[in-house]
N, C-alpha and C positions, 0 to 999 in steps of 0.2 A: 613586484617580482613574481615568475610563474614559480604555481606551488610545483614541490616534487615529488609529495608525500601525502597518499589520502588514508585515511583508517576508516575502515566501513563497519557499523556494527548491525546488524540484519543484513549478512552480507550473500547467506543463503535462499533468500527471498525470490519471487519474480522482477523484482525493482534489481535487488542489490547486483544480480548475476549478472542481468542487462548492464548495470553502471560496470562491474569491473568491465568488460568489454570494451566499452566505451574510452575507459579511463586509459590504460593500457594501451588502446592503440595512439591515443595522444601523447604516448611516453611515458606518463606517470605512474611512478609505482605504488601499487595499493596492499594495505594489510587490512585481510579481510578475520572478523573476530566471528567464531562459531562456537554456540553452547556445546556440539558433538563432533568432533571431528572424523570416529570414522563414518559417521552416517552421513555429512555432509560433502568431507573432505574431497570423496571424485568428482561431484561435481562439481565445486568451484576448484578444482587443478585444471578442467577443459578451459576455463572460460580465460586463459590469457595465457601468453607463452613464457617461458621458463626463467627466473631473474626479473620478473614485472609483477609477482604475485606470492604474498607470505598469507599463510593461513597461521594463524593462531587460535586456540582452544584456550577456551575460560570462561568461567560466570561473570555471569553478569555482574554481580556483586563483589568479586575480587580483587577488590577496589586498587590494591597494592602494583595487580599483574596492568590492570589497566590503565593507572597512572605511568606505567612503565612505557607502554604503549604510544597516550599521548605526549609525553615527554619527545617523543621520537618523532614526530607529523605535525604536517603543515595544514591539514584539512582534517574536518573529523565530521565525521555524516552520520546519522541517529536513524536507522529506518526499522528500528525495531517496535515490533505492536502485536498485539492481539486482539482477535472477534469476540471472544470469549476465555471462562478464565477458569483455570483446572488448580488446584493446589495452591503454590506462592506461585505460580504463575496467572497472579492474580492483576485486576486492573490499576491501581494504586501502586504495586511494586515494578510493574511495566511501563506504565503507563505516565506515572509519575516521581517518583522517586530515582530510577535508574537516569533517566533524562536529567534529573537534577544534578546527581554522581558527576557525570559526564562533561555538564555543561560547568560544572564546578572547575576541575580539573584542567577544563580548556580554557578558563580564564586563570589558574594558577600557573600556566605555564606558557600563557601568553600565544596561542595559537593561531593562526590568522583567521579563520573559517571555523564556525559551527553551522550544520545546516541540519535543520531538525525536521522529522516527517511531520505531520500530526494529521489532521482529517478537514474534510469540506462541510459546512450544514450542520453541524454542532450547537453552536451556538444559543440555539434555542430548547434544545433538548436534556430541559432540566434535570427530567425526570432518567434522563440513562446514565448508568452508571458508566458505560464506555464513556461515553461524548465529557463527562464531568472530569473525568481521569484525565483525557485526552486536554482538555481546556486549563486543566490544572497543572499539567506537563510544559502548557506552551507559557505559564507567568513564570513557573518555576527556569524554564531555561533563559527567557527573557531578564528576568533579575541576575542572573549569576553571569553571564555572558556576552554583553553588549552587541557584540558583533554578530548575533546569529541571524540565519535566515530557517524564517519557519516555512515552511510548504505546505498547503492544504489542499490535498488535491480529490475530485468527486473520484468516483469509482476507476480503478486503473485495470485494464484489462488487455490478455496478452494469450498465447497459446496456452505458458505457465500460471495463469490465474487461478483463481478457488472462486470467481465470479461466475463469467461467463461458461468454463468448462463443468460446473456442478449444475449450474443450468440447462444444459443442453444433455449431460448425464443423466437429469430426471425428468426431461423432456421425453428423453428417448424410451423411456421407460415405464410413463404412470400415462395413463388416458386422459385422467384429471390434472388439474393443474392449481393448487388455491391462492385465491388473491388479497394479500391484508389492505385495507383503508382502499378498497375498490380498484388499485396500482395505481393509484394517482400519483404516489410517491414521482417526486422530480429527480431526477438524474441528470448530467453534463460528462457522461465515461470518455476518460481518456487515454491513448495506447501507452504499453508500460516503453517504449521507444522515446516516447515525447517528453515525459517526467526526466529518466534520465539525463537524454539533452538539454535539457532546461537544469538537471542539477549542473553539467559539464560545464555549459554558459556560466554557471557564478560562480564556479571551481576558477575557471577562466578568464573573468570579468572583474571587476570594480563594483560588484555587489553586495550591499554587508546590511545587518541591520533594518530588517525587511523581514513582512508576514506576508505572501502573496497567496492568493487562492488559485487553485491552478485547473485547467477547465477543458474540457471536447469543443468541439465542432458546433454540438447540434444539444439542444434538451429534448432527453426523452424521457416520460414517465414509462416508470417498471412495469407497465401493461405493453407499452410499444417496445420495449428491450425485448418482452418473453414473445411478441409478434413476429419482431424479426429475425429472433433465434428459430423460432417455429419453421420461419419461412426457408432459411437457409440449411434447414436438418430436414425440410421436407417431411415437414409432420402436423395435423391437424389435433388439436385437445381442446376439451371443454375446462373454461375457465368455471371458475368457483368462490364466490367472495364469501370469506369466511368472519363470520363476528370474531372480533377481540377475545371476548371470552375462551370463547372455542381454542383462540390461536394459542392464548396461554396455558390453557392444560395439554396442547398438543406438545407445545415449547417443552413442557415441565419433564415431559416423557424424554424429546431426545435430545434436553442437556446432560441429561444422565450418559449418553454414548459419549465414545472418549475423542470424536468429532461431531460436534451435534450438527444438525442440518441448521437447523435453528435456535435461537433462545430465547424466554424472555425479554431479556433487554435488547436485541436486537430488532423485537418486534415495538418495543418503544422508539427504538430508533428509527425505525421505518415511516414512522407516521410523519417526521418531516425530513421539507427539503433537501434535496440533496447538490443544492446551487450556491453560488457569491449569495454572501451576507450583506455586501454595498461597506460594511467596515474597512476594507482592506485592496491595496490593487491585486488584478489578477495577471496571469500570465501574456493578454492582452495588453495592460499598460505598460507593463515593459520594453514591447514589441516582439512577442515570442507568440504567434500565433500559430495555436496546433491545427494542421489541418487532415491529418489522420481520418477516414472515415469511418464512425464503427461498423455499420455493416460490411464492406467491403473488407476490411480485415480480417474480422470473427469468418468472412467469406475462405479466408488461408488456411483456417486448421478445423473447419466443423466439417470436412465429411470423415472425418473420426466419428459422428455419431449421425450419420448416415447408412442407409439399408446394405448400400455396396460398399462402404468401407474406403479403400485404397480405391476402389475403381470408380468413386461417384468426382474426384478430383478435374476437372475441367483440364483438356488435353490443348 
């Protein structure tokens, strides 16, 4: 039976806003869960038209308001995460624990759908406290929820992104440019378009029970992502490959900002892969093959950090 009811929790996200979109035009009505509502609130009222869209305000830990919540839906979607971690919005309380909550709940009330985010390239990276969090989120929803699908997808990128737009923001900016582990780092980026529809597919489908890795086009290491950012902003910089050492007392400085550019453990996380583990299928064996291309998109919204602005936009 088609569901009728999805609950989104990171519903404020570049993922989430894209799905209600998505969700909405297919009929279905979505309740979308925000920690702030007046900060968030106008922008997800845009994203769907009036009787297809409840916002609800709550912690994440409200366990009571949220069981209220699933109680009432047919879907229930997890896209919430963090890079880094400020206060109790820490990696273990994000990262693992609320996933647990969640996935708890959607098996005490018998819900058809769990579909949980989690990350690509993990695996091996013992030593990061993200990626451990992340890995410990995906046993803990796997145990409580039989039915879930996990999604691990490489880097997602969109106009709305914190990837490719903070990239092209310090492109525009810094003459130098420095590079960790040489940018050999591997990547697979995929458009935040294509994640969605691929969530919509198993909203839609006969899909349950399933960890897929979800994947681009093309592997680029993060020297060729910063090449062809360069090339599309029309900008020339001297790369700079910086020792480890260096990078973690650079880190040490702007995790202290209350958005660091960088951290520590991100720079652990950098050093691998960012491709399929060979564990698990990916969005290819399914038959969902994204064929999005990232330069020609990133191509849509980069003369924002171009010399002419509005007028460098191809007529």
């Amino acid at each position: 039976m088609k569901p009728k009811n999805c609950l989104i929790f990171g519903a404020s996200g570049q993922i989430g806003r894209n799905l209600i979109r998505g969700l909405t035009q297919k009929n279905l009505k979505v309740t979308a869960v925000t920690r702030n509502l007046h900060q968030k609130g106008y922008i997800l009222k845009t994203q769907a038209n009036p009787g297809y869209l409840e916002i609800v305000e709550t912690n994440l830990f409200n366990v009571k308001k949220i069981e209220e919540l699933i109680k009432k839906t047919d879907v229930c979607i997890n896209l919430v995460g963090i890079l880094f971690e400020k206060g109790p919005n820490n990696f273990i309380n994000i990262h693992e624990r609320f996933p647990s909550i969640i996935s708890n709940l959607c098996d005490k009330h018998k819900i058809s759908k769990f579909i949980h985010l989690s990350a690509l390239g993990i695996e091996n990276a013992k030593d990061s406290k993200y990626a451990i969090s992340k890995l410990k989120g995906e046993i803990e929803v796997r145990k409580n929820f039989k039915n879930t699908i996990i999604l691990k997808p490489s880097i997602i990128y969109s106009v709305d992104d914190n990837f490719t737009t903070m990239l092209m923001g310090l492109l525009n900016l810094s003459p130098i440019f420095p590079l960790y582990y040489e940018g050999k780092t591997k990547f697979m980026p995929l458009h935040c378009a294509d994640i969605c529809n691929l969530i919509i597919d198993i909203i839609e489908n006969d899909i349950s029970n399933q960890t897929i890795e979800c994947i681009g086009p093309e592997e680029l290491t993060f020297k060729e992502i910063i090449q062809k950012l360069l090339k599309l902003i029309e900008k020339k910089r001297f790369f700079i490959p910086i020792p480890i050492f260096v990078a973690n007392v650079m880190a040490s400085f702007f995790q202290i900002l209350p958005k660091p550019l960088i951290t520590k453990d991100q720079i652990k996380l950098l050093y691998y892969d960012n491709i399929p583990s060979g564990q698990y299928k990916t969005n290819l064996d399914i038959g969902k093959k994204f064929e999005l291309d990232f330069e020609n998109e990133v191509e849509k919204y980069c003369y924002m950090w171009k010399e002419t602005g509005e007028y460098a936009k191809k007529k």
